[in-house]
C-alpha positions as CSV (number, residue, x, y, z in Angstrom):
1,X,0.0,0.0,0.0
2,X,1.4,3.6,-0.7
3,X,0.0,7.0,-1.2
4,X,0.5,10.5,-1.4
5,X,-2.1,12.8,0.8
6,X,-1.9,16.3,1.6
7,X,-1.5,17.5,5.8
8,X,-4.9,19.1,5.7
9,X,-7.0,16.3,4.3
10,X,-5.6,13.5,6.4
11,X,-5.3,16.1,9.6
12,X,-9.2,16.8,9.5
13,X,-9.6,13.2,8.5
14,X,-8.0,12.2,11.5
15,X,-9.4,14.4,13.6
16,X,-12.9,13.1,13.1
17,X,-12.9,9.5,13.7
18,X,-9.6,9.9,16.8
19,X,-13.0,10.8,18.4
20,X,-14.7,7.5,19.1
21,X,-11.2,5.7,19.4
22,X,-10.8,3.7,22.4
23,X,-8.0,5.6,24.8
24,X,-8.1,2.7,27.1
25,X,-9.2,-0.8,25.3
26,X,-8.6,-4.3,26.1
27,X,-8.4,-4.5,22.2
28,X,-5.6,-2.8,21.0
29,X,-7.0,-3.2,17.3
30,X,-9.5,-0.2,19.2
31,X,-6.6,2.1,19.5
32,X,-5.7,1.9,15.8
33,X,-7.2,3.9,13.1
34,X,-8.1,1.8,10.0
35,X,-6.3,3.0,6.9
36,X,-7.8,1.4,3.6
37,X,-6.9,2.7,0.1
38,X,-8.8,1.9,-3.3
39,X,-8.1,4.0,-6.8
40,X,-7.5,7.5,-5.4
41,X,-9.5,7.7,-2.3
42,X,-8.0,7.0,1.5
43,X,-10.8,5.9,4.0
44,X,-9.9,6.6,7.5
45,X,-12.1,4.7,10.0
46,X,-12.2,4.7,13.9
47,X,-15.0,2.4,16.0
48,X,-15.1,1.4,19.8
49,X,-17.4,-1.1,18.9
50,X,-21.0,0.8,20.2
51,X,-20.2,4.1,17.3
52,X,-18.1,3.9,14.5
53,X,-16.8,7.0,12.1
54,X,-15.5,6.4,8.5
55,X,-14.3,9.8,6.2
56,X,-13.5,9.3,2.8
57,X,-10.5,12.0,1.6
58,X,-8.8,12.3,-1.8
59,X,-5.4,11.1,-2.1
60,X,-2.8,9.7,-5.1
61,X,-2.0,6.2,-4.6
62,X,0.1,3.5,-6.7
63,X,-0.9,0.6,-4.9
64,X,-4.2,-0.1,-3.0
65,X,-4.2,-2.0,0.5
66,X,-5.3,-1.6,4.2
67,X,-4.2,-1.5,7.3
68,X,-4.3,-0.2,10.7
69,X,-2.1,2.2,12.7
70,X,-2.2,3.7,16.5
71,X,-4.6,6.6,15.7
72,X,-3.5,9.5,18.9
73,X,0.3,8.7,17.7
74,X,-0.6,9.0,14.0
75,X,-2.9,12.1,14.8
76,X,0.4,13.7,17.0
77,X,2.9,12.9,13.9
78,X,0.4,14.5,11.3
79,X,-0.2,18.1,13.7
80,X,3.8,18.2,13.3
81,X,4.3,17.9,9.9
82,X,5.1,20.6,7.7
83,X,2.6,22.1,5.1
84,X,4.1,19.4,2.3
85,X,2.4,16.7,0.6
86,X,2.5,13.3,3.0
87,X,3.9,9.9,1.5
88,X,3.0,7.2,3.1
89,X,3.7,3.5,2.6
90,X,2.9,0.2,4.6
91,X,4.6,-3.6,3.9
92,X,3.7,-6.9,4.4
93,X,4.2,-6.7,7.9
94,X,1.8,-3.5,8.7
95,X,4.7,-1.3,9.2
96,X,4.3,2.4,8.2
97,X,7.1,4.6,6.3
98,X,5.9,8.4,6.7
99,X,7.7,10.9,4.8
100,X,7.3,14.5,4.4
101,X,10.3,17.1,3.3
102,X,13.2,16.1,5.5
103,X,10.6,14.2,8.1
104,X,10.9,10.3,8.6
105,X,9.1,8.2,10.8
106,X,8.3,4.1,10.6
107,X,5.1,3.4,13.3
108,X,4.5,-0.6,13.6
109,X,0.9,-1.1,13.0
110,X,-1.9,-4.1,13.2
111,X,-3.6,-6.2,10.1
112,X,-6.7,-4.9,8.5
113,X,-8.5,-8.0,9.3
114,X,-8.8,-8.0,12.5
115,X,-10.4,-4.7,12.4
116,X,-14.2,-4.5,13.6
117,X,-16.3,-4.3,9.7
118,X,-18.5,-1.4,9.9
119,X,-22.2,-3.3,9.0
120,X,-24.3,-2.9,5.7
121,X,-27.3,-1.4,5.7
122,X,-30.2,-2.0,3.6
123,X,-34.2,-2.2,4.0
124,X,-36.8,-0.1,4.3
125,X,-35.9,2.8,7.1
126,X,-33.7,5.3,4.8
127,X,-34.5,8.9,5.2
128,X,-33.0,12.2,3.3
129,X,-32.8,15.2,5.1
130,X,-30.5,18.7,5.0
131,X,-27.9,18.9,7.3
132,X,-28.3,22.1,8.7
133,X,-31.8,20.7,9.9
134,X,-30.6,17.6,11.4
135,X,-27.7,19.7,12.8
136,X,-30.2,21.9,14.6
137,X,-32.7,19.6,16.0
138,X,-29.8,17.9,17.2
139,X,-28.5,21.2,19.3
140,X,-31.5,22.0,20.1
141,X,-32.1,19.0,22.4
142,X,-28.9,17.1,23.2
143,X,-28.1,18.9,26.5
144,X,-31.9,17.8,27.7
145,X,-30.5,14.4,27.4
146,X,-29.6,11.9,30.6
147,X,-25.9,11.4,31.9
148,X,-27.6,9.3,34.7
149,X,-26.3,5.4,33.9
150,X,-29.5,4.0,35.5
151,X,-31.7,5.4,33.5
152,X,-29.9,3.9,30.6
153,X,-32.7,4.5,28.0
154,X,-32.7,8.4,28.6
155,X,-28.8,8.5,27.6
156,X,-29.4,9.5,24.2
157,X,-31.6,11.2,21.8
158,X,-35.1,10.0,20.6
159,X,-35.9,9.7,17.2
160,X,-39.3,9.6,15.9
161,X,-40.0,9.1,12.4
162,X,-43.9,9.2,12.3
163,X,-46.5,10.8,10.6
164,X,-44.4,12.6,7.6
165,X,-42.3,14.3,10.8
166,X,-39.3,13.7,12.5
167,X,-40.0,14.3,16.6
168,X,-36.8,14.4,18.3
169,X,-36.9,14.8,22.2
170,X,-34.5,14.7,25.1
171,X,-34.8,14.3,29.0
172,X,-33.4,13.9,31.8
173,X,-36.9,13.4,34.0
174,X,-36.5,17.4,35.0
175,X,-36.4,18.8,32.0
176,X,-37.3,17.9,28.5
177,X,-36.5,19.6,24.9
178,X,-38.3,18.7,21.8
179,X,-37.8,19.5,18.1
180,X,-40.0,18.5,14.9
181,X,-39.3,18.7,11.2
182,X,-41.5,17.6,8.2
183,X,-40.2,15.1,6.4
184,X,-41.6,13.1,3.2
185,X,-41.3,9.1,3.6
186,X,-43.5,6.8,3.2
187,X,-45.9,4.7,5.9
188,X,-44.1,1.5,6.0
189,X,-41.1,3.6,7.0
190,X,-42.4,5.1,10.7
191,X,-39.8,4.1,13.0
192,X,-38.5,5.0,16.4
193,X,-34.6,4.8,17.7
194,X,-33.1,6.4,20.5
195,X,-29.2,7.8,19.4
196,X,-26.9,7.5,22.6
197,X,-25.1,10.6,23.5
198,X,-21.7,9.7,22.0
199,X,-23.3,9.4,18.2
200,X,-25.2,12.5,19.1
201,X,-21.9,14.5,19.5
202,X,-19.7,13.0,16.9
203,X,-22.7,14.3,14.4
204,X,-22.7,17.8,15.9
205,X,-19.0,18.4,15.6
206,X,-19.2,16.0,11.9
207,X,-22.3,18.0,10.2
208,X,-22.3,21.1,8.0
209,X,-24.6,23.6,7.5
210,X,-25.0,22.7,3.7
211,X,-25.6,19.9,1.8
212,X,-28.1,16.4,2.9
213,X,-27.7,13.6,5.1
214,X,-28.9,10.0,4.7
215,X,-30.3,8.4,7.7
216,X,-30.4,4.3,7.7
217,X,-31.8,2.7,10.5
218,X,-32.0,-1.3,10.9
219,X,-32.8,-3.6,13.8
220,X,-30.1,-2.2,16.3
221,X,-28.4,0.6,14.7
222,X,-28.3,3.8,12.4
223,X,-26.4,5.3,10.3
224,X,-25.6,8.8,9.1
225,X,-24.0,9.3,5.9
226,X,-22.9,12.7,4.5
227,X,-19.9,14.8,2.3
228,X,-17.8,11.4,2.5
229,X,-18.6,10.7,6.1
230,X,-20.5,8.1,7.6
231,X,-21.2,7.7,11.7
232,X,-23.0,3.8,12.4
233,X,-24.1,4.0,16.2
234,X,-26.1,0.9,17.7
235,X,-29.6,2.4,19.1
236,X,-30.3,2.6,22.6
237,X,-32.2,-0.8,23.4
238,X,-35.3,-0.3,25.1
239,X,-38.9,1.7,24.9
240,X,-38.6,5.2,25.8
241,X,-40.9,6.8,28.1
242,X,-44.4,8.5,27.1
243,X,-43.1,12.5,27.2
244,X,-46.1,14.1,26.1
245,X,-48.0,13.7,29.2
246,X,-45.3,15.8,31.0
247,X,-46.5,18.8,28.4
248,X,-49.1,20.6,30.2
249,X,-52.1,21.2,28.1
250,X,-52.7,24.5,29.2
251,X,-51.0,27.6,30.4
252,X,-52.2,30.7,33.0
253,X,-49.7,33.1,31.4
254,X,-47.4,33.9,28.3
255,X,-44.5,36.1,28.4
256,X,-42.1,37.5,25.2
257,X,-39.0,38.0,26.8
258,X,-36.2,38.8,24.6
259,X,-33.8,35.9,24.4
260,X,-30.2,36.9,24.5
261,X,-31.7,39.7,27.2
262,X,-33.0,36.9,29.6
263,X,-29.8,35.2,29.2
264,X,-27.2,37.6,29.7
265,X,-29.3,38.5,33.6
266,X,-29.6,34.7,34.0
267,X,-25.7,35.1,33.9
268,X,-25.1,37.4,35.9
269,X,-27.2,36.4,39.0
270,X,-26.5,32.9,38.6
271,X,-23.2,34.0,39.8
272,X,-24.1,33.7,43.0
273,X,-25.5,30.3,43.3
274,X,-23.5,27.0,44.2
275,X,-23.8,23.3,43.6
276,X,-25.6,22.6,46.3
277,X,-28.0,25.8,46.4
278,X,-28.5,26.0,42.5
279,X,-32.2,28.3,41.7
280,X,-32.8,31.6,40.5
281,X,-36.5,32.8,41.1
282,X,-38.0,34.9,38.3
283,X,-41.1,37.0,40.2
284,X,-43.2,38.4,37.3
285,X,-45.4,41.1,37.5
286,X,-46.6,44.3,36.0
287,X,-44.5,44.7,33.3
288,X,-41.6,43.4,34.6
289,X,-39.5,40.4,35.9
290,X,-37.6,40.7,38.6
291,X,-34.9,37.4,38.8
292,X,-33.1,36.8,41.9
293,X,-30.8,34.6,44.0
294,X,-30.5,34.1,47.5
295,X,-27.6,31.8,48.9
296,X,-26.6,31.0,52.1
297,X,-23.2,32.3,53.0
298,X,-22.5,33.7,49.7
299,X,-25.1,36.0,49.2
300,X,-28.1,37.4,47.1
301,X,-28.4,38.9,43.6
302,X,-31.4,40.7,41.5
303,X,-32.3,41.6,38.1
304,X,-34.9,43.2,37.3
305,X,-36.0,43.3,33.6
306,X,-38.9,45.8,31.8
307,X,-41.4,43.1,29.7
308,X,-44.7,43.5,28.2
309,X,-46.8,41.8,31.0
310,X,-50.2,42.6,32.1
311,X,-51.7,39.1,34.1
312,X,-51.7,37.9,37.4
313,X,-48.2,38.2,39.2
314,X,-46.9,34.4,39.6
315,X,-43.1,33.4,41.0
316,X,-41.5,30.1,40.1
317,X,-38.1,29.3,40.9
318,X,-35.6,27.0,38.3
319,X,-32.0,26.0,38.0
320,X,-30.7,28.8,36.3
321,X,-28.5,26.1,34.0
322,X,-31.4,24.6,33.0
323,X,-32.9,28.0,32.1
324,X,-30.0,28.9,30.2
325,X,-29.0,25.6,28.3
326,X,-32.3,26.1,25.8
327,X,-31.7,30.0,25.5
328,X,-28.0,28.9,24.3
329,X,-29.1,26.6,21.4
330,X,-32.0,28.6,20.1
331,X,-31.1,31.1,17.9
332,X,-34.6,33.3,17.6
333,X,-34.9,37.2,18.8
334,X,-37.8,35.8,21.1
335,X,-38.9,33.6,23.5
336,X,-42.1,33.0,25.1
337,X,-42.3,31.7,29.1
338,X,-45.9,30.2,29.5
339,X,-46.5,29.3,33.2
340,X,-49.8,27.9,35.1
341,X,-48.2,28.5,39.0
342,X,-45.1,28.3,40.9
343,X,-45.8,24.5,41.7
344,X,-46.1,23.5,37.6
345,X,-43.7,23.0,35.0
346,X,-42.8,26.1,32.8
347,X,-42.7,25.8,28.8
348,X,-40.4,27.9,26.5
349,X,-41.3,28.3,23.3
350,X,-40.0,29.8,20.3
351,X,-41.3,30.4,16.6
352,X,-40.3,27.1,14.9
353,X,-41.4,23.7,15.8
354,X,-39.7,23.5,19.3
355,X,-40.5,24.1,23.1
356,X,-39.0,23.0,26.4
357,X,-40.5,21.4,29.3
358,X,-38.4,22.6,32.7
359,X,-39.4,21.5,36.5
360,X,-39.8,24.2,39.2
361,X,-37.8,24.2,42.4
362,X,-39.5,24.2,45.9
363,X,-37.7,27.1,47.8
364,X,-38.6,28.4,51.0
């Protein structure tokens, strides 16, 4: 096997599959990065056996092959190289010759075949939809998504393909964030698969904003496949919980609050709050919110904001994080609060397809 590549195609290459390399395997296949060459395309592929990441880069090759080298040490060598074409070239015994102006190196590697395959996919679950969409949905309800280990079947996003939409919701049983999307596919096609965390990720960091993705999905795992790149996850096993009866039906009071606004003074008096005494209560009332925090031996902070508001007052208290994490993501002018008391959940909404479910906090 021997090529020629160029430092900025195999450097971002590398960089995208390192990602779901193993650090610390009982395999040490896991470690490697999977090199394969055909015509005048390099593949680059990187798997831990639960997600798997394969980029396709242009490159000039005399002689096609595979094998597999330590992927951090590879990754290291590449960062140092100097802006100059990259020849690389492996024997019969998986040993790598990288040279690059005045730049030697020889890294001992592993065989091709006793790399994990990444699985076909075929049948009747393919969806097409643009990136930027996917990309969004995706940040738009990731952080809502469980880190707890026992709740295994919340550590990951949920994917709904039903009724010419794509639902996608996370939660963490205190808050919830949900995102929808029209789609065109056909009935025999509805599915549902819940993405864990780590494919969730590698997507956000992988996906432009132009351009279309093809979505797979089979039995226990999906795949994403886009500009070259293609990210296999297995699916979260298991039936995920019924979250639209935590959506209340109804709401006392709806407030426009302007976004960034409402998240710059949730930064500022959030300051003040610790790990264990974590809420910021937001008091609204005539035309105006007041948002303030009260620890014990640190101290108190308050905001008060000038909103169009006209109801009954009402005073809930949230984590301030929680607050914030939607307000982040979203990228409208406005969002709208709707609340029903201090004792029920609180919605934010926005103007496309996409609210947010968040638990109050008792305070005294």
């Amino acid at each position: 096997m021997k090529l020629k590549v160029t430092k900025s195609a195999i450097l971002e290459g590398l960089q995208l599959v390192q990602n779901v390399v193993s650090a610390r395997s009982t395999l040490p296949i896991l470690g490697n990065v999977c090199l394969t060459v055909e015509k005048d395309s390099l593949a680059l592929t990187g798997t831990d056996l639960e997600v798997s990441v394969r980029c396709a880069l242009d490159a000039k090759s005399t002689k096609a092959g595979g094998t597999t080298l330590p992927a951090r040490r590879l990754l290291s060598i590449m960062r140092e190289m100097p802006e100059e074409n990259i020849e690389i070239e492996i024997d019969e015994k998986d040993v790598a010759t990288v040279k690059c102006g005045a730049s030697f190196f020889k890294i001992m590697g592993l065989s091709e075949e006793e790399f994990p395959p990444i699985p076909k996919f075929a049948g009747k679950y393919n969806y097409t939809m643009e990136q930027a969409t996917l990309k969004n949905m995706l940040k738009r309800t990731a952080y809502a998504a469980s880190s707890d280990e026992t709740r295994y079947v919340l550590n990951g996003v949920y994917l709904s393909f039903k009724g010419k939409k794509l639902t996608m919701v996370a939660t963490d049983g205190r808050r919830l964030a949900l995102a929808e999307n029209e789609m065109d596919f056909p009935k025999e096609a509805e599915v549902d698969i819940i993405v864990p965390t780590k494919a969730v990720n590698q997507l956000m960091h992988a996906l432009s904003d132009e351009g279309q993705v093809k979505i797979h999905a089979q039995e226990n795992q999906v795949a994403f496949e886009f500009d070259g790149v293609l990210v296999v996850s297995k699916v979260i096993d298991g039936t995920y919980p019924n979250y639209k009866q935590v959506i209340p039906s109804q709401c006392e009071e709806r407030v426009t609050i302007e976004r960034e606004w409402l998240l710059t003074a949730l930064k500022r008096v959030s300051l003040l709050t610790t790990d264990r005494s974590s809420s910021v209560k937001l008091a609204f009332g005539k035309n105006r919110l007041e948002l303030t925090t009260n620890t014990p031996d640190v101290g108190e902070a308050r905001e008060t904001l000038t909103i169009k508001f006209s109801g009954k007052e009402v005073a809930v208290a949230f984590n301030p994080e929680y607050v914030m994490d939607p307000l982040r993501n979203l990228e409208c002018d406005e969002v709208y609060i709707e609340l029903i008391d201090s004792l029920s959940p609180g919605v934010i909404k926005c103007d496309s397809p996409f609210l947010y479910v968040l638990m109050p906090m008792r305070v005294s």
